[in-house]
Jmol script that loads the backbone (N, CA, C; Angstrom):
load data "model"
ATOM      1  N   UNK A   1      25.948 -16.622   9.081  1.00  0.00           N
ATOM      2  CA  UNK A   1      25.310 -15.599   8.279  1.00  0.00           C
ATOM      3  C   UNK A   1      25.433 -15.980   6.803  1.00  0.00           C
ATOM      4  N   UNK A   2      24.524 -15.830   6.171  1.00  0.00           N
ATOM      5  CA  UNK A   2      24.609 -15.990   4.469  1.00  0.00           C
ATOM      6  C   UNK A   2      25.257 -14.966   3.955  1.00  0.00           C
ATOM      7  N   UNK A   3      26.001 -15.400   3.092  1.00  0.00           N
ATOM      8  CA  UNK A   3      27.078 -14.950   2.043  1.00  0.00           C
ATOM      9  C   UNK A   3      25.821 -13.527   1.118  1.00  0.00           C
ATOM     10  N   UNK A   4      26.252 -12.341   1.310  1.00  0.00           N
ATOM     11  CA  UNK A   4      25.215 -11.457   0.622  1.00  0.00           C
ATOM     12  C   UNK A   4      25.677 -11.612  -0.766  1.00  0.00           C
ATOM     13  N   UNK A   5      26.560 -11.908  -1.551  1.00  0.00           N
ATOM     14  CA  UNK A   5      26.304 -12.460  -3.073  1.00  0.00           C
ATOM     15  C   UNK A   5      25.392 -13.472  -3.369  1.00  0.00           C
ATOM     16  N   UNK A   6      25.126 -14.505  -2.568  1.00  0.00           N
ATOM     17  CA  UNK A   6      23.903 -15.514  -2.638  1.00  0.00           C
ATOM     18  C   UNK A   6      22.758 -14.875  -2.533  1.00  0.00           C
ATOM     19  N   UNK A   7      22.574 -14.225  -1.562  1.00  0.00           N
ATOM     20  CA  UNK A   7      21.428 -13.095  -1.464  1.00  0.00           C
ATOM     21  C   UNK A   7      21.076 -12.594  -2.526  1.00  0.00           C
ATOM     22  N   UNK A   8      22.101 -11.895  -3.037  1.00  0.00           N
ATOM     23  CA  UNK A   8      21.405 -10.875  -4.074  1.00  0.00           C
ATOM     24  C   UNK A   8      20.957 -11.792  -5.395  1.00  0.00           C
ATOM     25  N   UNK A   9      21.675 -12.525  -5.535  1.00  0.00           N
ATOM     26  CA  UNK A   9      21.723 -13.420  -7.300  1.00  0.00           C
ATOM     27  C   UNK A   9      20.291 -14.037  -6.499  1.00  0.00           C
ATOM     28  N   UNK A  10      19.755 -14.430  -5.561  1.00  0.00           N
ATOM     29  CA  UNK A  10      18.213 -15.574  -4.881  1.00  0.00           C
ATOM     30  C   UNK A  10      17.253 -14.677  -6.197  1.00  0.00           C
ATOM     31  N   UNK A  11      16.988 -15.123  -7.218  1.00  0.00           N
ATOM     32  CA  UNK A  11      15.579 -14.888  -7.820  1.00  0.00           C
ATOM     33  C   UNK A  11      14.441 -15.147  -6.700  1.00  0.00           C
ATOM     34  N   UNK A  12      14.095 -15.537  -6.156  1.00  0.00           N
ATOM     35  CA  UNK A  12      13.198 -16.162  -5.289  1.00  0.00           C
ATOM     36  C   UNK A  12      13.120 -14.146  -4.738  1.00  0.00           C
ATOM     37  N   UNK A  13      13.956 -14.345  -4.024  1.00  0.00           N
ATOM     38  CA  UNK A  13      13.759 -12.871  -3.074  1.00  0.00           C
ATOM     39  C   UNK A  13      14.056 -11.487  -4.184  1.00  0.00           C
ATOM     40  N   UNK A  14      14.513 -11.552  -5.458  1.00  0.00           N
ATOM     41  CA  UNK A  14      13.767 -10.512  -6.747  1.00  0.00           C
ATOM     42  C   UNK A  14      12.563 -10.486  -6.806  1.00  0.00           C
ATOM     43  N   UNK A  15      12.078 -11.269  -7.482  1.00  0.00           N
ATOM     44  CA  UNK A  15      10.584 -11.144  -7.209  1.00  0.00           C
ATOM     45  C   UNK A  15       9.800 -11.081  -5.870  1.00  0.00           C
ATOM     46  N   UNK A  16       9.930 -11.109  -4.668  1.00  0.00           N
ATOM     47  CA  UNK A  16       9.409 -10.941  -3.708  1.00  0.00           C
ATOM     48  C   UNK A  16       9.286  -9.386  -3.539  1.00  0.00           C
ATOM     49  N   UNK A  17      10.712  -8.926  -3.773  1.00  0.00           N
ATOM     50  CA  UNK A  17      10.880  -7.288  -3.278  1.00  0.00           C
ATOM     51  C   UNK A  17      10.034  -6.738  -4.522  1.00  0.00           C
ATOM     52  N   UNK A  18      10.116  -7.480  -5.736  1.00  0.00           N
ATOM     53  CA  UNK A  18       9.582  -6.916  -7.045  1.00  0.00           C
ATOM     54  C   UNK A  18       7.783  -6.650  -6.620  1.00  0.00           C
ATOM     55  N   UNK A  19       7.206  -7.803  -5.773  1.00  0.00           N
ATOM     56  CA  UNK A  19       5.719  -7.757  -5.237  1.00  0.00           C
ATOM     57  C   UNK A  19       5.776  -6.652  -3.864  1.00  0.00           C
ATOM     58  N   UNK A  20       6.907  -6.415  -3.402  1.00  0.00           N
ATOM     59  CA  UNK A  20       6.288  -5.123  -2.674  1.00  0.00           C
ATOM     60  C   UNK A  20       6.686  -4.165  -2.820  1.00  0.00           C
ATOM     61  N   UNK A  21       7.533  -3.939  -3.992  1.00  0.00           N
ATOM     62  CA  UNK A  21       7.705  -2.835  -4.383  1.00  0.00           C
ATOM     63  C   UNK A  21       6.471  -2.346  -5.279  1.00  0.00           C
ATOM     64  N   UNK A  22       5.786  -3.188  -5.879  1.00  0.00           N
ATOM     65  CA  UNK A  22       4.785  -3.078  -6.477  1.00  0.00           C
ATOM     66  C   UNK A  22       3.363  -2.760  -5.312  1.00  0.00           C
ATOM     67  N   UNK A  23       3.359  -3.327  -4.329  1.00  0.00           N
ATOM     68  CA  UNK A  23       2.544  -3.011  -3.036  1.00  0.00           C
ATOM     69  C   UNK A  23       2.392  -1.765  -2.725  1.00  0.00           C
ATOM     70  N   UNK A  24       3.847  -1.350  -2.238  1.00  0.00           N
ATOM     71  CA  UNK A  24       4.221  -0.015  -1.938  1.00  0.00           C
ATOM     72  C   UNK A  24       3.470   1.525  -2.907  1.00  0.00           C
ATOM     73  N   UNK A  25       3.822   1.102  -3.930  1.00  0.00           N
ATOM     74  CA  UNK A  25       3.465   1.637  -5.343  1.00  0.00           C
ATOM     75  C   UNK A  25       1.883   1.705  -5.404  1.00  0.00           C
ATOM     76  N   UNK A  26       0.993   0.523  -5.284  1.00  0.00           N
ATOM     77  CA  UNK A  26      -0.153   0.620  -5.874  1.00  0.00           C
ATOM     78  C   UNK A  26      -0.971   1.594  -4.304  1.00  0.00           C
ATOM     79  N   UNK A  27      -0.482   1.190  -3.266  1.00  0.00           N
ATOM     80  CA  UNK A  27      -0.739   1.998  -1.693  1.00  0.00           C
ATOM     81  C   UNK A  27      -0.830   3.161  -1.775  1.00  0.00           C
ATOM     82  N   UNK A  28       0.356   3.263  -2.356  1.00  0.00           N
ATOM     83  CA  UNK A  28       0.689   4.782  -2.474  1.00  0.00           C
ATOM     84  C   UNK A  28      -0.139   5.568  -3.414  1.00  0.00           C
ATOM     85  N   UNK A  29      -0.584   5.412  -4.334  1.00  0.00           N
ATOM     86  CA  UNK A  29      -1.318   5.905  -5.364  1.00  0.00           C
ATOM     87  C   UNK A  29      -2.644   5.373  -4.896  1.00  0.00           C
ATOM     88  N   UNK A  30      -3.535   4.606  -3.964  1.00  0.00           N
ATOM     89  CA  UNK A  30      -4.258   4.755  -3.903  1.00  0.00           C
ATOM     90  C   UNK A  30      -4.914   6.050  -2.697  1.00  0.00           C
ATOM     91  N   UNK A  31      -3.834   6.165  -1.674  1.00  0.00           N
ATOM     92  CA  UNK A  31      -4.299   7.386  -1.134  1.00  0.00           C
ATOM     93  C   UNK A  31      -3.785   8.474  -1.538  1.00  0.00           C
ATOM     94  N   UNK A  32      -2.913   8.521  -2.788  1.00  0.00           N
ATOM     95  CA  UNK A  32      -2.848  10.041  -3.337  1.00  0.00           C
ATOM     96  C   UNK A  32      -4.259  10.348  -3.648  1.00  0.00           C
ATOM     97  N   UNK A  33      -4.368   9.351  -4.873  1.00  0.00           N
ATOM     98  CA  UNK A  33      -6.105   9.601  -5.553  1.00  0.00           C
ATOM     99  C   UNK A  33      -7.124   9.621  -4.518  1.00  0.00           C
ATOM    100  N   UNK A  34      -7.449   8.820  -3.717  1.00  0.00           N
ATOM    101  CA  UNK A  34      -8.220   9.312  -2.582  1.00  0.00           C
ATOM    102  C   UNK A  34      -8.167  10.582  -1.995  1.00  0.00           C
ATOM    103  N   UNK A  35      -7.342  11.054  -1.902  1.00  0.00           N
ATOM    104  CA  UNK A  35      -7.023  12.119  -0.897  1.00  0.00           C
ATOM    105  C   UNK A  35      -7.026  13.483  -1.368  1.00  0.00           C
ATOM    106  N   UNK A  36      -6.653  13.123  -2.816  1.00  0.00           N
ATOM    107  CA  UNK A  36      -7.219  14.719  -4.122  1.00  0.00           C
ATOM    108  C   UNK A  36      -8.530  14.249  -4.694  1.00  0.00           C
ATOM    109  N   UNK A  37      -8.835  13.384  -5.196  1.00  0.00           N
ATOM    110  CA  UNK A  37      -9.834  13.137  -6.393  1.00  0.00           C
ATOM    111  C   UNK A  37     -11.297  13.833  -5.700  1.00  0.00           C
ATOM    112  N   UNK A  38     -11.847  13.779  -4.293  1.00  0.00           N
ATOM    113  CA  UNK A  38     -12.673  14.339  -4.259  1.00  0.00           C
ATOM    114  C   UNK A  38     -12.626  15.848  -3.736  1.00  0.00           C
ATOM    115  N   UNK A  39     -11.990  16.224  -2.916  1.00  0.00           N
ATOM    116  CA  UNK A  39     -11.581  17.577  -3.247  1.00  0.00           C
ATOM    117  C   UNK A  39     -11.170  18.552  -4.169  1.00  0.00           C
ATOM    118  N   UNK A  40     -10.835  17.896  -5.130  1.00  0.00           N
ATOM    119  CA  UNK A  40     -10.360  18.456  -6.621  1.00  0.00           C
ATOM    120  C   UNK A  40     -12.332  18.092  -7.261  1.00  0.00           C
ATOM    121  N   UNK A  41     -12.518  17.168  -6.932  1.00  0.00           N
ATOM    122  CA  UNK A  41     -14.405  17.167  -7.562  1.00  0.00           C
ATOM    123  C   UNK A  41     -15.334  18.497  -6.835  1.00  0.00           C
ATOM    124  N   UNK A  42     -15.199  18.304  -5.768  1.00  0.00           N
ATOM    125  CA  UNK A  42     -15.912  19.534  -4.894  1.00  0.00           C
ATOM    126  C   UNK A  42     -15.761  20.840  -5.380  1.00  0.00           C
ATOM    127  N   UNK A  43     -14.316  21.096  -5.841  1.00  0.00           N
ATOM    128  CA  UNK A  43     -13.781  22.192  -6.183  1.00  0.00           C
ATOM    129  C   UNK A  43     -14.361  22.702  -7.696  1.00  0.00           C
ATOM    130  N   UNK A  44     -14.329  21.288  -8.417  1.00  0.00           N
ATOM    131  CA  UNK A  44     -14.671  22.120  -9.656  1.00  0.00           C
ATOM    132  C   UNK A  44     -15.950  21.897 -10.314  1.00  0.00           C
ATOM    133  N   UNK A  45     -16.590  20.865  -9.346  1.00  0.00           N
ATOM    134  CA  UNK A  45     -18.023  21.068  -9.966  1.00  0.00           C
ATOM    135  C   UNK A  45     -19.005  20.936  -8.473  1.00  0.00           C
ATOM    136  N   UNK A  46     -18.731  22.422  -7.873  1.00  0.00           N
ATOM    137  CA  UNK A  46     -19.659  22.996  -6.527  1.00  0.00           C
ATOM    138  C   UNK A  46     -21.581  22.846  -6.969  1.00  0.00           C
ATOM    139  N   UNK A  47     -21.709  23.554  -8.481  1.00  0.00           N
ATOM    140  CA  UNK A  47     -23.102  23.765  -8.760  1.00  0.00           C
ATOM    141  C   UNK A  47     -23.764  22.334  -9.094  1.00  0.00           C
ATOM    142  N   UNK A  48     -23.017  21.331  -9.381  1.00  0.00           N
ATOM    143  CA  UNK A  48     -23.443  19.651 -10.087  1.00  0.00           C
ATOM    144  C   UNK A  48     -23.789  19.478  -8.340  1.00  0.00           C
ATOM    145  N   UNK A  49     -23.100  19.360  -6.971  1.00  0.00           N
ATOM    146  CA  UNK A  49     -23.273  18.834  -5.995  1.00  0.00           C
ATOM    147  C   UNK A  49     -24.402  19.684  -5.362  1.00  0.00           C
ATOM    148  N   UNK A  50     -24.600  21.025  -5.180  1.00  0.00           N
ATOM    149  CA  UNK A  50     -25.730  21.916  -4.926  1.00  0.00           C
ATOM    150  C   UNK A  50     -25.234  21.576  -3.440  1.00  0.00           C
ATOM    151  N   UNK A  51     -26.548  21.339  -2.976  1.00  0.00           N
ATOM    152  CA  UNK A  51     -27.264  21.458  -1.460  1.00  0.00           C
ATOM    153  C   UNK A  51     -26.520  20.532  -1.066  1.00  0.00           C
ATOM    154  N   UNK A  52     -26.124  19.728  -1.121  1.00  0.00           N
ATOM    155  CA  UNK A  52     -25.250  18.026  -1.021  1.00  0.00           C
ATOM    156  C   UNK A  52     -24.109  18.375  -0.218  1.00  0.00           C
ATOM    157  N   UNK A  53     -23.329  19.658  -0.903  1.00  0.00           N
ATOM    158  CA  UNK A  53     -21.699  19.217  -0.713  1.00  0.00           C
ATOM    159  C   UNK A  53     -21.010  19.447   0.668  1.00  0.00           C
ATOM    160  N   UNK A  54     -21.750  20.555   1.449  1.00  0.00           N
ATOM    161  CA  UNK A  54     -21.538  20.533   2.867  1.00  0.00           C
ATOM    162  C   UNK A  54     -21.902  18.899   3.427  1.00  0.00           C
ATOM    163  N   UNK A  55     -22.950  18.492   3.001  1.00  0.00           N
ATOM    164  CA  UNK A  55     -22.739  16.785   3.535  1.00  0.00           C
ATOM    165  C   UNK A  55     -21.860  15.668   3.499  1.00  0.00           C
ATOM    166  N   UNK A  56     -21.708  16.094   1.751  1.00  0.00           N
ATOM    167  CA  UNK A  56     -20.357  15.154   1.044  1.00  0.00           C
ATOM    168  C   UNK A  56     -19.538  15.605   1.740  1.00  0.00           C
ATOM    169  N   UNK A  57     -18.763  16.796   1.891  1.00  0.00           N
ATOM    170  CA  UNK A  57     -17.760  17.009   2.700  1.00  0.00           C
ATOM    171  C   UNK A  57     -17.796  16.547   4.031  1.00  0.00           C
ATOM    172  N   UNK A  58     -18.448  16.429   4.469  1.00  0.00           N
ATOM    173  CA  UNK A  58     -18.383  15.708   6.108  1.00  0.00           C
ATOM    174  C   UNK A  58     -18.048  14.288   5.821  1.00  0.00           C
ATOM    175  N   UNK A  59     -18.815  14.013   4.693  1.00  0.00           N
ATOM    176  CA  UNK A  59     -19.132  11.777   4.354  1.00  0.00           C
ATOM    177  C   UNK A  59     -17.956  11.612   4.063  1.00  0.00           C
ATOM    178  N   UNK A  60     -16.930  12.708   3.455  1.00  0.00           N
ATOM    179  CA  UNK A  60     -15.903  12.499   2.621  1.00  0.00           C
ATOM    180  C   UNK A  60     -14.549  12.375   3.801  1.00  0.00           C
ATOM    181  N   UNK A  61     -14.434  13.616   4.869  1.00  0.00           N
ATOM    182  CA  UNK A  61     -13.754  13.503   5.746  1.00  0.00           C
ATOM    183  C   UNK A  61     -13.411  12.513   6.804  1.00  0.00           C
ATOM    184  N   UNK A  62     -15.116  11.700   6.860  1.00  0.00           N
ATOM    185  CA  UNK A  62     -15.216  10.646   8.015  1.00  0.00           C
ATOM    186  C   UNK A  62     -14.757   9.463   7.310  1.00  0.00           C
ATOM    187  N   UNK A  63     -14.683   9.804   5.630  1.00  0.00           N
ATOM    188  CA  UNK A  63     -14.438   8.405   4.624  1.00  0.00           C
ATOM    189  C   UNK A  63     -13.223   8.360   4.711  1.00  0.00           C
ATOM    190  N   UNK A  64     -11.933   9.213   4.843  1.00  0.00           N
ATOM    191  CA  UNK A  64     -11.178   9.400   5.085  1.00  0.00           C
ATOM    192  C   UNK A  64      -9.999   8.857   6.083  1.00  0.00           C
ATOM    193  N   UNK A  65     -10.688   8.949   7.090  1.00  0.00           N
ATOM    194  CA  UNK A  65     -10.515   8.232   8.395  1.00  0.00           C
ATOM    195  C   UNK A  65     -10.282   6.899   8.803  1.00  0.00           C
ATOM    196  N   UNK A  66     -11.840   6.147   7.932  1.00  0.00           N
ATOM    197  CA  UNK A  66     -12.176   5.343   7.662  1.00  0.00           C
ATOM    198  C   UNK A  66     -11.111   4.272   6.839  1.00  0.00           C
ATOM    199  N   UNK A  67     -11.262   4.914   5.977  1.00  0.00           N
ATOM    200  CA  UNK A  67     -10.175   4.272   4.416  1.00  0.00           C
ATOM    201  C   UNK A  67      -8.641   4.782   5.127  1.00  0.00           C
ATOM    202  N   UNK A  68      -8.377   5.312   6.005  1.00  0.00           N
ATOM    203  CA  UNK A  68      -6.918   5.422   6.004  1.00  0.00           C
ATOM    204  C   UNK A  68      -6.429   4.147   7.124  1.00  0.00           C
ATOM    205  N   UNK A  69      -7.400   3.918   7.997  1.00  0.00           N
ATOM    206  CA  UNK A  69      -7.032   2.918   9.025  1.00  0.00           C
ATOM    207  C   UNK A  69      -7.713   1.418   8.506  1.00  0.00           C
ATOM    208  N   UNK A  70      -8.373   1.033   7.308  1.00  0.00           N
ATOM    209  CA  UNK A  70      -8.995   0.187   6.803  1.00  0.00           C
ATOM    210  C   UNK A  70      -7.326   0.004   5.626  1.00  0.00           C
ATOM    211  N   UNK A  71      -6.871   0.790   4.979  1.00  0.00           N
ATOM    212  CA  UNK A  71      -5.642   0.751   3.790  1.00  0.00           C
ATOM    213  C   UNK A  71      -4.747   0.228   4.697  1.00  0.00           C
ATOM    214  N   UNK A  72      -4.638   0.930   5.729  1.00  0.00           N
ATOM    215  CA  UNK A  72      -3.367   0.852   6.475  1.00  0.00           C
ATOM    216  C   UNK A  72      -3.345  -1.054   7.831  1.00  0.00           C
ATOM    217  N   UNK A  73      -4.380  -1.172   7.757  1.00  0.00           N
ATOM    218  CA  UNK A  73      -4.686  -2.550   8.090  1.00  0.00           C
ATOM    219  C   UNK A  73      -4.288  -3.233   7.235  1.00  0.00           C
ATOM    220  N   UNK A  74      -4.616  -3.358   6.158  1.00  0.00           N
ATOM    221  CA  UNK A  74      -4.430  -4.015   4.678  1.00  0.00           C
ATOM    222  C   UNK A  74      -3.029  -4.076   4.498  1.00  0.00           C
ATOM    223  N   UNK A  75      -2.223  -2.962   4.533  1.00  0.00           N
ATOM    224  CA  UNK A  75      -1.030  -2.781   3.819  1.00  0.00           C
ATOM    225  C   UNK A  75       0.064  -3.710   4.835  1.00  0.00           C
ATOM    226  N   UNK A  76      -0.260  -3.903   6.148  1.00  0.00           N
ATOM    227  CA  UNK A  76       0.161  -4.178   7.360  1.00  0.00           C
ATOM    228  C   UNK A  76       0.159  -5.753   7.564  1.00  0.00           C
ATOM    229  N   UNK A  77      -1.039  -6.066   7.021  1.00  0.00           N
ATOM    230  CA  UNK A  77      -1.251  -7.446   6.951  1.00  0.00           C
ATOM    231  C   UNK A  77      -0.170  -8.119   5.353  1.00  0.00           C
ATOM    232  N   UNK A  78      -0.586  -7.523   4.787  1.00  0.00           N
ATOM    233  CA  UNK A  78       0.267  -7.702   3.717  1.00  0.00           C
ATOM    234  C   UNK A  78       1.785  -7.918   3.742  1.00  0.00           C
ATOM    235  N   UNK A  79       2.443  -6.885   4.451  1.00  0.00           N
ATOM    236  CA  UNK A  79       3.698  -6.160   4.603  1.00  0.00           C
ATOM    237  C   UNK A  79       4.344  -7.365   5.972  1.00  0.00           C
ATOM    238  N   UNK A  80       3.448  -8.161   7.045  1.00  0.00           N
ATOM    239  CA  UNK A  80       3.580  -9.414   7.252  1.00  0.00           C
ATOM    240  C   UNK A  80       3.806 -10.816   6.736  1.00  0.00           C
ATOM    241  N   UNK A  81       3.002 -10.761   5.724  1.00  0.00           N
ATOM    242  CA  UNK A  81       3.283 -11.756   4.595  1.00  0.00           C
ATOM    243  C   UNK A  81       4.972 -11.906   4.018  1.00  0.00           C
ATOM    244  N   UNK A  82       4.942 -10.410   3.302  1.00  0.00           N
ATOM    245  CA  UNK A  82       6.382 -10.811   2.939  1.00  0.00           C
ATOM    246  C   UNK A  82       7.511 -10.850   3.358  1.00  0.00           C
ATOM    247  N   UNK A  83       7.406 -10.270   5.094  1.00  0.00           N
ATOM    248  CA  UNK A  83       8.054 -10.494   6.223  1.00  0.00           C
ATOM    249  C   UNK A  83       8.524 -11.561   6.202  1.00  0.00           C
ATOM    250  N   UNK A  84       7.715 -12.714   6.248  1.00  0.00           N
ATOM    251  CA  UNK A  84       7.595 -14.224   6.592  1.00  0.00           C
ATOM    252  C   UNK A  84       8.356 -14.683   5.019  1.00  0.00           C
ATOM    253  N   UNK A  85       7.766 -14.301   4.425  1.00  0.00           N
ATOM    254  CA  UNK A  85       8.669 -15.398   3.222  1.00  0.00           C
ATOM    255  C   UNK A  85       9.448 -14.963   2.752  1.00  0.00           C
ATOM    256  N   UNK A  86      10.590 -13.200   3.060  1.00  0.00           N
ATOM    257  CA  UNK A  86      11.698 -13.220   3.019  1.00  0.00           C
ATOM    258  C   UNK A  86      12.092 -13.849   3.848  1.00  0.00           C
ATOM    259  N   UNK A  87      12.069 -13.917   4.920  1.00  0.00           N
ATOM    260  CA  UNK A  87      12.804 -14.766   6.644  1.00  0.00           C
ATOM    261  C   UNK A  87      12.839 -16.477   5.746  1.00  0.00           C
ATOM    262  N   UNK A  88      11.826 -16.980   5.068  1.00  0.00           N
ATOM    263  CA  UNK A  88      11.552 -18.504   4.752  1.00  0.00           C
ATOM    264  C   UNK A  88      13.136 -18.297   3.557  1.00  0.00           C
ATOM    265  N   UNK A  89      12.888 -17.683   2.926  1.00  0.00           N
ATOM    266  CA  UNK A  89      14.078 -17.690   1.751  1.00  0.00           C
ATOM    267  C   UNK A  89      15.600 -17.603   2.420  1.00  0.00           C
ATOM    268  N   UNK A  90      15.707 -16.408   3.279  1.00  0.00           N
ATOM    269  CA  UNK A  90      17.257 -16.509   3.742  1.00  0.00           C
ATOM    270  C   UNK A  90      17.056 -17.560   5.006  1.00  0.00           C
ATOM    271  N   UNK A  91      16.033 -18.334   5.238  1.00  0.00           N
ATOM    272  CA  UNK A  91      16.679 -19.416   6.342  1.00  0.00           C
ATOM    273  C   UNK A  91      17.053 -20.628   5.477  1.00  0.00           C
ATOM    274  N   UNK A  92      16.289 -20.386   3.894  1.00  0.00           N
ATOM    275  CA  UNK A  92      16.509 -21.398   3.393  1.00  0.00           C
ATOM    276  C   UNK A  92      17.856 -21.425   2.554  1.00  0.00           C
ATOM    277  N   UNK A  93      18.288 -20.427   2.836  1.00  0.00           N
ATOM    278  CA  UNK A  93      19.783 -20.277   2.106  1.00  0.00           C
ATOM    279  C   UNK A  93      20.627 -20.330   3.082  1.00  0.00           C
ATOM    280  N   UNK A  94      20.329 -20.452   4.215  1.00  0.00           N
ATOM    281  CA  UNK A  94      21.518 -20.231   5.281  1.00  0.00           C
ATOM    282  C   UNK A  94      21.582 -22.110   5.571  1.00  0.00           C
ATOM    283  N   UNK A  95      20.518 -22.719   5.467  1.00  0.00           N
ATOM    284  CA  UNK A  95      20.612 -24.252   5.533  1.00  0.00           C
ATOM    285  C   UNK A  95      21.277 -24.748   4.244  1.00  0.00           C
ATOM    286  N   UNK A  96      21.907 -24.241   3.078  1.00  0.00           N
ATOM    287  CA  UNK A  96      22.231 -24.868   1.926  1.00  0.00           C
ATOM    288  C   UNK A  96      23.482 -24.912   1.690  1.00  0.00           C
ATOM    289  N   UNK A  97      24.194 -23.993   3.048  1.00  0.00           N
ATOM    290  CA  UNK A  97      25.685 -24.188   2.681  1.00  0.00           C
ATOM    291  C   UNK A  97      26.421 -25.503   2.361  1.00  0.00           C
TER     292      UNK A  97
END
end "model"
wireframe off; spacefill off
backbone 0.3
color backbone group
């Protein structure tokens, strides 16, 4: 097993956690804003959308759906990536004793 003081001092694996902590972060804020921005639009400008918004609201719900299993593919594939090249960093520290 690698020594977890080597671990922690690995710059290599700082910046890695630093890119998905940043992942995590930009994910996250993109389905907050998704998930208010047009309901908070519907809400406050009903007379700008007119006849529309019973539609938008359906386009918006099925967009929903859509974009949550399309993000969540994304984030997944991603969240594999750095799977793999933390595992590459501590195998490569466990060979350097």
């Amino acid at each position: 097993m690698m020594d977890p003081s080597k671990l922690y001092n690995n710059e290599e694996l700082r910046q890695l956690i630093r890119r998905r902590i940043r992942l995590n972060f930009y994910t996250s804020f993109l389905f907050i804003f998704y998930y208010l921005f047009a309901p908070l639009f519907f809400i406050k400008f009903p007379d700008f959308l007119g006849e529309y918004l019973l539609l938008l609201s359906w386009l918006y719900v099925f967009s929903l759906f859509i974009g949550t299993w399309l993000v969540g593919w994304w984030y997944s594939k991603r969240a594999k990536v750095y799977e793999y090249q933390k595992n590459e960093i501590i195998n490569k520290g466990k060979g350097s004793r």
